[in-house]
Structure formats: structure tokens, C-alpha cells
C-alpha positions as CSV (number, residue, x, y, z in Angstrom):
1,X,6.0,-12.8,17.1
2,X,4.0,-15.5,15.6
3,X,0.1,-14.9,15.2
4,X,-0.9,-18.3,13.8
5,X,-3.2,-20.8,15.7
6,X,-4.3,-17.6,18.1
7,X,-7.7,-16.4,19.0
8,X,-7.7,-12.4,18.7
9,X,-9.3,-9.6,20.2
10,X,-10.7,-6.9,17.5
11,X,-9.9,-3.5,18.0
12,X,-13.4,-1.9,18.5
13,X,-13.6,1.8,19.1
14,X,-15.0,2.5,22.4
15,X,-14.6,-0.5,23.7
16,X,-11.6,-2.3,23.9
17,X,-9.9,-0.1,26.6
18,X,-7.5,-1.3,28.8
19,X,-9.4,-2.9,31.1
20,X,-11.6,-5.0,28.2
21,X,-8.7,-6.0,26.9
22,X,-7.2,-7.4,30.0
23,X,-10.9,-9.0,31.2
24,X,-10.7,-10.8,27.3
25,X,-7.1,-11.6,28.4
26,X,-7.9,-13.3,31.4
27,X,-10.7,-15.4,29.1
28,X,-9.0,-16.8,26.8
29,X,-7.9,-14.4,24.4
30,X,-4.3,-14.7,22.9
31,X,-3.6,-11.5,21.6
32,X,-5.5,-8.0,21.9
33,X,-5.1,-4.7,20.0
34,X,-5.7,-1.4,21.2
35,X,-8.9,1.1,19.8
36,X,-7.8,2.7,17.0
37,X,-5.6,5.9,17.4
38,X,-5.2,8.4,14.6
39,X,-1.5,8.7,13.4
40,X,-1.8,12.6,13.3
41,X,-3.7,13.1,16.5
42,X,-0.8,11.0,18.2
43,X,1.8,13.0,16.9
44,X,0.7,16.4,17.4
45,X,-1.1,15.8,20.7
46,X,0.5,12.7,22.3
47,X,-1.0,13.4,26.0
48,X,-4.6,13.2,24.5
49,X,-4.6,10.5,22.1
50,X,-1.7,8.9,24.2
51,X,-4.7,8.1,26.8
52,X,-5.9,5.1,24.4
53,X,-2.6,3.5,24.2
54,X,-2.6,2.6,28.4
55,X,-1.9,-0.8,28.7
56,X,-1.6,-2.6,31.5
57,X,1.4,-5.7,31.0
58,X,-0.9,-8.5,32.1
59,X,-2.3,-7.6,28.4
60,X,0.3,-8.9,26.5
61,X,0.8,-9.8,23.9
62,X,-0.7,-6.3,22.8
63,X,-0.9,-4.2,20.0
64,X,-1.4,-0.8,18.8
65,X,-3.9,-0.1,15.9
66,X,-3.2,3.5,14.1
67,X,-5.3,4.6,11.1
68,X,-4.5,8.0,8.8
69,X,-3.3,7.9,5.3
70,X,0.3,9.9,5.4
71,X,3.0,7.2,4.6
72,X,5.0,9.9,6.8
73,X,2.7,10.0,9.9
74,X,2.2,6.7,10.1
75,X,6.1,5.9,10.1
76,X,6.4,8.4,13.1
77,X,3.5,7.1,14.8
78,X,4.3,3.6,14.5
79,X,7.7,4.4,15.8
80,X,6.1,6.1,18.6
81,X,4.2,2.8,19.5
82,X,7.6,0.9,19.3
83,X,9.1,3.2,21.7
84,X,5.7,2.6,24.4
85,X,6.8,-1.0,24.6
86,X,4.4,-2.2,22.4
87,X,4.5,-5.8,20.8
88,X,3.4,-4.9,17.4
89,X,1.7,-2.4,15.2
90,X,-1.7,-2.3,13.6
91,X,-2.6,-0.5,10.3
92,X,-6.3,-0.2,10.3
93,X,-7.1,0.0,6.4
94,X,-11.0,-1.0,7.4
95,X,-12.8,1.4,9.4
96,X,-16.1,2.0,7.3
97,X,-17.1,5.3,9.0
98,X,-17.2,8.6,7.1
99,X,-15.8,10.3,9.6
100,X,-12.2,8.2,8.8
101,X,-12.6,7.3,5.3
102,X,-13.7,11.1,4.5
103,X,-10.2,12.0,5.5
104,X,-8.4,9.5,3.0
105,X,-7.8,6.9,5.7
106,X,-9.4,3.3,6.7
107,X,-11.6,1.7,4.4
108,X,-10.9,4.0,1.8
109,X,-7.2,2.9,1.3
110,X,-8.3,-0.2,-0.5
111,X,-9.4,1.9,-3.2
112,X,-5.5,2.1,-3.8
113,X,-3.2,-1.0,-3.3
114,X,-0.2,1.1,-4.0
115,X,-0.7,3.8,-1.4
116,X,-1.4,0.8,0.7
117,X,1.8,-0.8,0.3
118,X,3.6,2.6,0.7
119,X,2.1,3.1,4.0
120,X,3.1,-0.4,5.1
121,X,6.4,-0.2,3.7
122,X,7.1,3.1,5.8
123,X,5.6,1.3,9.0
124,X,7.8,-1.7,8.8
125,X,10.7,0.7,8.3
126,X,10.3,2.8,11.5
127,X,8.9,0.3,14.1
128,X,11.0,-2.0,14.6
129,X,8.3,-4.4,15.6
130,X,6.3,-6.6,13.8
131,X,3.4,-4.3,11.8
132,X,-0.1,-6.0,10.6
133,X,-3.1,-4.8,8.8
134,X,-6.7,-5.0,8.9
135,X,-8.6,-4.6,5.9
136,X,-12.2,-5.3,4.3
137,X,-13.2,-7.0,0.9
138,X,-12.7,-3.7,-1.0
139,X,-14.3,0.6,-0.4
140,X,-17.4,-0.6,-2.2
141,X,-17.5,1.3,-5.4
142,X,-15.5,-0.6,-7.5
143,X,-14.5,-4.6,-7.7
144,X,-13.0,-6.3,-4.4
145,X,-9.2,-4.9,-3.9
146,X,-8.6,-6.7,-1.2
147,X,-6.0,-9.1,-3.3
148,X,-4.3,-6.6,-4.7
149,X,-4.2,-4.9,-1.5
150,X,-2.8,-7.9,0.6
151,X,-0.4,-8.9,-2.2
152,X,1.2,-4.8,-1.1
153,X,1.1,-5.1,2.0
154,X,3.1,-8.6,2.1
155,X,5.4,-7.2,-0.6
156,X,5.8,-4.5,2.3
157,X,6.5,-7.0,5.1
158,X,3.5,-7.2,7.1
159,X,3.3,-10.4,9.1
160,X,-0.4,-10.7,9.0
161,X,-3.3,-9.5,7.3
162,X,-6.8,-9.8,8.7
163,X,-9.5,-9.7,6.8
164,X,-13.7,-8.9,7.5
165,X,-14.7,-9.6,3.8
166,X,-17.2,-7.5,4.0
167,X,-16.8,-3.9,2.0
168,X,-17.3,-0.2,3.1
169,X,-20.7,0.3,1.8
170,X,-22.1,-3.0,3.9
171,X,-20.7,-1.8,7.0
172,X,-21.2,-4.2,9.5
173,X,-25.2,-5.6,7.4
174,X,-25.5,-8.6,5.3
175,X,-23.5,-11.8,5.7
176,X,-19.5,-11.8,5.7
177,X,-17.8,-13.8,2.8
178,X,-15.5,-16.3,3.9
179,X,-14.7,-17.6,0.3
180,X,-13.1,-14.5,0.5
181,X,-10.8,-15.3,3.2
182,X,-10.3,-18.5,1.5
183,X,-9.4,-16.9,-1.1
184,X,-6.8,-15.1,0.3
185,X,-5.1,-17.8,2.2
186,X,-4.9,-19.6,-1.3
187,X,-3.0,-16.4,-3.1
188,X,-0.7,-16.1,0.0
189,X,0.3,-20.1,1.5
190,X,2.8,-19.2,3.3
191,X,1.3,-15.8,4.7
192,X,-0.6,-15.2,7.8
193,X,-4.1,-14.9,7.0
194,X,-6.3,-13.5,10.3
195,X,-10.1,-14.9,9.6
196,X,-12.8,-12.1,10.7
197,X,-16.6,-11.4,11.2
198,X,-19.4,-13.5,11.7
199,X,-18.0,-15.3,14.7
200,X,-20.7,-15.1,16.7
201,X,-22.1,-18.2,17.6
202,X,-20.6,-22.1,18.7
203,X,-18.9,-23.6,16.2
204,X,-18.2,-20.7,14.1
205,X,-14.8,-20.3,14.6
206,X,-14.0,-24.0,13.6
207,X,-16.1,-23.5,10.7
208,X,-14.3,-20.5,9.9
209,X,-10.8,-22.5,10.4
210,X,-12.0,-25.3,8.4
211,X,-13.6,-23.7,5.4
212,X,-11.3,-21.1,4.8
213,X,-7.7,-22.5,6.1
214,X,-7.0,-19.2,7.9
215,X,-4.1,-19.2,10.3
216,X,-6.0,-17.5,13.1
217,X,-9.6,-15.8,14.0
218,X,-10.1,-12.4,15.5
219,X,-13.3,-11.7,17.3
220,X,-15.0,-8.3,17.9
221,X,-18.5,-7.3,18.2
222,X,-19.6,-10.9,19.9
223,X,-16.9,-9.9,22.7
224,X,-19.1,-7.1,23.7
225,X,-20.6,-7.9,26.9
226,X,-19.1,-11.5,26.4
227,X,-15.1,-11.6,27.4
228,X,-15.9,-15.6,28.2
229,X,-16.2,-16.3,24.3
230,X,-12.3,-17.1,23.8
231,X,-12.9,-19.7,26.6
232,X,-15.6,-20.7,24.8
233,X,-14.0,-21.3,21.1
234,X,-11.3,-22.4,22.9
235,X,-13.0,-25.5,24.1
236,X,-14.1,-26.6,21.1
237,X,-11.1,-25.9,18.5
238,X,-7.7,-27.2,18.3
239,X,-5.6,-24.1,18.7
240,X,-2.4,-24.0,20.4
241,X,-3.4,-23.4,24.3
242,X,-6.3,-25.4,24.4
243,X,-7.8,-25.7,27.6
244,X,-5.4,-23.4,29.3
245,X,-7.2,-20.4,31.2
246,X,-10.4,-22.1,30.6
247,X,-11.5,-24.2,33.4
248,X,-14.0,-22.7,35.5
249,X,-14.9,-20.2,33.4
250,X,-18.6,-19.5,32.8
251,X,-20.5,-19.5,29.6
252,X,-21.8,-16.5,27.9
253,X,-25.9,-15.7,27.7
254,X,-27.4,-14.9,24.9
255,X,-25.6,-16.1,21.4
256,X,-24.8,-19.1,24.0
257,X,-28.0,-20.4,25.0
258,X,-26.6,-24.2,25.6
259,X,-23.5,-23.2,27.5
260,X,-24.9,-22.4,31.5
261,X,-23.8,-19.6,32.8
262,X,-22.5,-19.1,36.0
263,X,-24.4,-16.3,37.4
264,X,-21.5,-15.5,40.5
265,X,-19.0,-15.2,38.3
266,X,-20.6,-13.3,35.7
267,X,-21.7,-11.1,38.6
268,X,-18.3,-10.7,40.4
269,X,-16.7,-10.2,36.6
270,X,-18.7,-7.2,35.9
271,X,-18.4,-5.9,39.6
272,X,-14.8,-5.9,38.8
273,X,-14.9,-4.1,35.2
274,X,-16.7,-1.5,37.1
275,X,-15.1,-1.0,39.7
276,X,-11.8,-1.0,37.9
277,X,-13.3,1.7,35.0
278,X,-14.6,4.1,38.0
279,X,-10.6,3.9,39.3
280,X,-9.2,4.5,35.9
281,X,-12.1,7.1,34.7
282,X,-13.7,8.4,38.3
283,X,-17.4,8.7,37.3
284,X,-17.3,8.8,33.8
285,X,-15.8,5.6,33.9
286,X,-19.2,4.4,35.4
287,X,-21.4,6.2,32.8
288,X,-19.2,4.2,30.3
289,X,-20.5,1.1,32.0
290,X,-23.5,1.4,30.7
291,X,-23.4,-0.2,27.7
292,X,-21.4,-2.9,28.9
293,X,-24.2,-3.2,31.4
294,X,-26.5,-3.3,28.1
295,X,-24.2,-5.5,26.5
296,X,-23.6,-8.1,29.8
297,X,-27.7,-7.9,30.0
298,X,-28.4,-9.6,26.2
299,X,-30.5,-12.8,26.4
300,X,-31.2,-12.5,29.9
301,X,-34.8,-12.5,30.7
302,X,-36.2,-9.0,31.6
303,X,-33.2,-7.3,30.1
304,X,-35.0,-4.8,28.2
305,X,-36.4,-3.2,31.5
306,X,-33.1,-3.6,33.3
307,X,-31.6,-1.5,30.3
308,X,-34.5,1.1,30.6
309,X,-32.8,1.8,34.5
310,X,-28.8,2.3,32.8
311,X,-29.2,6.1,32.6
312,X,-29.8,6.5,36.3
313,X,-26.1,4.5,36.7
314,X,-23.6,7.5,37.6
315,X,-21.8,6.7,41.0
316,X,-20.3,3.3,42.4
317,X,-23.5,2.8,44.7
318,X,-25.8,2.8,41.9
319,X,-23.5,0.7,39.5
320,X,-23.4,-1.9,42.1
321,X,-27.1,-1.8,43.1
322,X,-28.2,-1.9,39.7
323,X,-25.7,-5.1,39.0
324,X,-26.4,-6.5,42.2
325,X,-30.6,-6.6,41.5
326,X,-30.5,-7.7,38.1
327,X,-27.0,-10.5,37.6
């Protein structure tokens, strides 16, 4: 599987569920990777934490992303991905919560390269299917590892590493380094390199291409509420695919204020996300609309009321009232 010259959706907890992913498909995006998934959790209770590994085949290319910190677990649980029909494997070395990194997993694996190459090494071995990794600059207290930690991994046989050069302690505040992922691409030429965070506005991910040299960009929080981004970036960078997917699709509000929106289609696309969570989810799958809702609303005027109305959505009838008054 080749991830160069794509334009990736981030794994974002809580978000990018099935029917996200497909929606960002259907924009523009070339690849998309599951929520994260704990190795453990999937292998002692597969049913529950199996529920964030539905994928629908329309999503492919598609990946899994598993986080824990047992070389072990993570071997089974990759192999357990491999065996759902999965196209490739995710190692989330990252997440900046305490609830993970408490626990000896994401982010605070970069505070040691070798257990980080032992975990890749074991991945690569079971799967069967390509294995990647997502890390950040370095856990925070001590100097940047995220060198030493991509020069493992590689050594392991990861075929890509994505980087958000930011590290654990700045969670997602302050500015992202891109020398950083410059950086990176210059230790490892003939690596992939996946560019992340910051990409948020136009012309960002060309900048990002440009300045740093990275093979590919992944995009996560400015998908929220905005699945029309890849078309977006699409339109004005030279990746492989150009144009394809992207005619006729609107423009996103808010962090696109020159791009017009097409108020129809933004309408009948978040009918559909919906309607398609309440089939997957019954009700719940509505209350989770609402911050999509609160997400599909930013920098559209009188938002802030319109978000004041989301806990009264709870059925289909008011989800579609409520989108049908205010998009």
C-alpha cells in the first residue's frame, strides 16, 4: 500500500466512526483510520471494543489505529485487525490524554525509542499488513525523541510515520512545528513522512508540502463538522487524484470564508449523517449529532443560539427540524 501524495483522515476519538469516515471518503479523502481502540480491551472483550472497528467497504482504503504498550498485546491485536479485513494497522504513540499515557501507552512511549521499536517490531510480525505510527515531537519532559523514535520504528518496518510536532504537555495549544517534520523527512529520504497539525485553513496543506517535503498530510480536528476540506485541499495542491471526487462539492463555512458554500448540499449532507447515525445508533446515534450539529454550525451567523437549541435534539423529528430551520 503506498501512502505518499494522499490526503488522510486523523483518527479522532469520538468522531471518526464509520459513517464520518465514509462522509470524508466521499469528499475527497484518500485514506481514513479508525478511532483509536485499546489493544487489551480488543482482546479480552472483542464484542465491545469490536464496535469501533465497523467499517463499511466504500471506506477503503481504511485502517485500524490500536494504542497500549505490551509488545504482546499489540501483536495479537494487530493480528486481530488483519484478520477483520483491514488494509493496514495504526500504532498510536501520540494520544496526550492522561487517561492513555497514565497507563504506559500513547504519548508516553516516546519517552522510550526502544520499547517503541519493540512494539513495532511485534506489529509488523503478526499483521501481515502494512503497520504505521503516529507520534508527537517527544512526552514533554525531556528533549524531542521523536528522531530517535522514527529512526525505531523504520528499523522495525513501519511504512509510515506521521508526525503532529507538537509534545504531550502542549496538547493540542500553541503552534505546531513543521521544521520538525522537515526535519524528519531529511533523517529518513527514502521514508514516508505523514505531515500533521495546523492544517486548518487554505493553502496550508501546500505550505505544509512545500516547506517540509513531507510525502503526505493528514487532517483531523479541521474535519470536524467540515468532510468537504479534502475537496477543498484537493483543488489547490498537486496530489495524485486531483480533481477526482471534487466537482460539485461545496465549500466549508467558517475556516473557509472565500469558498461559497452550497447551502443544499451542506443541508442534505448532514440530513444524511443523521439519519444514517440514528440507523446505526437508534437514538443515541442522534444525541451524538449534536456536536456534529455544533461542529456543521461554526461561522455561520447566529450559530451560537442555534447551538443553545442542540440539547433538546433526541429523536429523528427534532434532528431534522432543528437542521431544517437553521442550514
Amino acid at each position: 500500500m503506498d501512502f505518499r501524495g494522499k490526503l488522510i483522515l486523523a483518527p479522532l476519538a469520538g468522531v471518526t466512526d464509520t459513517t464520518f469516515r465514509r462522509l470524508c471518503r466521499e469528499n475527497g479523502a484518500d485514506i481514513v483510520v479508525t478511532e483509536m481502540v485499546s489493544a487489551k480491551g480488543l482482546l479480552c472483550d472483542p464484542t465491545r471494543s469490536g464496535r469501533y472497528l465497523e467499517y463499511d467497504p466504500a471506506e477503503r482504503p481504511v485502517g485500524a489505529q490500536l494504542f497500549g504498550a505490551d509488545p504482546g498485546e499489540i501483536a495479537e491485536a494487530a493480528a486481530e485487525v488483519a484478520r477483520r479485513g483491514f488494509d493496514f494497522v495504526d500504532i498510536n504513540m501520540g494520544c496526550p490524554v492522561r487517561k492513555v499515557t497514565g497507563g504506559g501507552s500513547g504519548a508516553a512511549i516516546l519517552s522510550n525509542p526502544r520499547l517503541a521499536g519493540e512494539i513495532a517490531r511485534a506489529a509488523v510480525r503478526a499483521a501481515g499488513i502494512p503497520v504505521t505510527a503516529k507520534i508527537r515531537s517527544g512526552f514533554g519532559t525531556e528533549k524531542d525523541t521523536y528522531l530517535a523514535v522514527a529512526e525505531e520504528l523504520f528499523a522495525a518496518g513501519i511504512a509510515a510515520v506521521t508526525l503532529h510536532p507538537r509534545h504531550r504537555g502542549q496538547m493540542f495549544a500553541g503552534t505546531a512545528d513543521w521544521t520538525q517534520i522537515a526535519a524528519l523527512k531529511r533523517a529518513f529520504p527514502g521514508e514516508t513522512v505523514i505531515g500533521n497539525g495546523d492544517v486548518r485553513a487554505p493553502g496550508d496543506a501546500a505550505r505544509m508540502l512545500a516547506e517540509t517535503g513531507c510525502d503526505s498530510v493528514m487532517i483531523g480536528r479541521a474535519a470536524m463538522g467540515c468532510p468537504w476540506i479534502f475537496a477543498a485541499l484537493k483543488r489547490e495542491i498537486a496530489l495524485p487524484g486531483r480533481g477526482e471526487g471534487t466537482r460539485g462539492v461545496p465549500a466549508c463555512p467558517g475556516t473557509w470564508p472565500s469558498l461559497a458554500i452550497a447551502a443544499d448540499a451542506r443541508r442534505a449532507l448532514i440530513l444524511r449523517h443523521g439519519e444514517e447515525m440514528f440507523l446505526r445508533n437508534g437514538e443515541h446515534g442522534i444525541r451524538e449529532m449534536r456536536k456534529h450539529l455544533a461542529w456543521y454550525s461554526r461561522g455561520i451567523q447566529g450559530a451560537a443560539a442555534f447551538r443553545s437549541e442542540l440539547p433538546k435534539v433526541a429523536d429523528p423529528d427534532s434532528f431534522r427540524a432543528v437542521v431544517g430551520r437553521f442550514f
